[in-house]
C-alpha positions as CSV (number, residue, x, y, z in Angstrom):
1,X,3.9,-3.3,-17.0
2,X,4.4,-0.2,-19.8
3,X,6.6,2.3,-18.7
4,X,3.7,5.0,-18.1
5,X,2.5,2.6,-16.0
6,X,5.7,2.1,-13.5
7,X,6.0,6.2,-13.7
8,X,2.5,6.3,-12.0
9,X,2.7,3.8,-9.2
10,X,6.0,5.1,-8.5
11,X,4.1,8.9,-8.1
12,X,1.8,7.3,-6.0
13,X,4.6,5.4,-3.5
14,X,6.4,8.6,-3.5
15,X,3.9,10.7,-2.4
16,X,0.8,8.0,-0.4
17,X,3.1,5.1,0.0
18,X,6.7,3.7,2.2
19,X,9.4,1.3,1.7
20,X,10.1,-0.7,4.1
21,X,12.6,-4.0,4.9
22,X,9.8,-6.2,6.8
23,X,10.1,-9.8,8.9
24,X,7.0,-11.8,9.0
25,X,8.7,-14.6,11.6
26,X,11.7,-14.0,14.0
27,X,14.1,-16.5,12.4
28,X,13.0,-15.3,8.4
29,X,15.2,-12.7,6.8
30,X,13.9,-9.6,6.1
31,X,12.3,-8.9,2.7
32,X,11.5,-5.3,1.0
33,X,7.7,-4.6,1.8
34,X,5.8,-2.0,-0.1
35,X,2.4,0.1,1.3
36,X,0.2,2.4,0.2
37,X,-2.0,3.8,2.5
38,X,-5.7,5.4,1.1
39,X,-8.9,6.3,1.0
40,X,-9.4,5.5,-2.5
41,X,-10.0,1.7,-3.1
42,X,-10.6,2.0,-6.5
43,X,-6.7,3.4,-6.9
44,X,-5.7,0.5,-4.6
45,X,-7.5,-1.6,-7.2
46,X,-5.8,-0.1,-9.8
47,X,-2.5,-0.8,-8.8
48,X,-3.6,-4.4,-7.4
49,X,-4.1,-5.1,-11.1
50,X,-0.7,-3.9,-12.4
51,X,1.4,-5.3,-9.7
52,X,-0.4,-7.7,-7.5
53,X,-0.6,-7.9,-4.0
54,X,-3.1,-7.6,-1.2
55,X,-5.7,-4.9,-0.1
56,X,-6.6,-4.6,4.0
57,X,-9.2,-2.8,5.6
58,X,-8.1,-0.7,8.8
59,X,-10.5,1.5,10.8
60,X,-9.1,3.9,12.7
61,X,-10.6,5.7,15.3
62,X,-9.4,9.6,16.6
63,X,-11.3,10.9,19.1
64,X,-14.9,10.3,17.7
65,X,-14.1,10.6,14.6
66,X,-13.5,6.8,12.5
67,X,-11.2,6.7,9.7
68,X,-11.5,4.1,7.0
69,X,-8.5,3.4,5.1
70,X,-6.8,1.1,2.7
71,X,-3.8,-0.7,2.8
């Protein structure tokens, strides 16, 4: 990864994503987990590319309005 390249995704966990100490199974230890939540797949993409990972689809639902977003 250039260093342009770690000085963007870094913007973009700052401001769209969280850091977070996660435990998949009760008896695991907990590992650093890092999300970014959007509307724009194609930026999700993006930084799939660079750094890997996985993308999920969540629908969200507020009163009758649905929310598609990317994690």
């Amino acid at each position: 990864m250039k260093k342009w390249e770690a000085s963007y995704v870094a913007g973009i966990i700052d401001g769209e994503g969280s850091i977070t100490l996660t435990r998949m199974h009760e008896k695991e230890n907990r590992r650093p987990c890092i999300t970014i939540a959007s509307t724009d797949k194609e930026l999700l993409i993006y930084i799939q590319s660079i750094t890997g990972g996985t993308i999920k689809r969540i629908i969200i639902q507020i009163s009758i309005k649905i929310h598609i977003l990317y994690i």
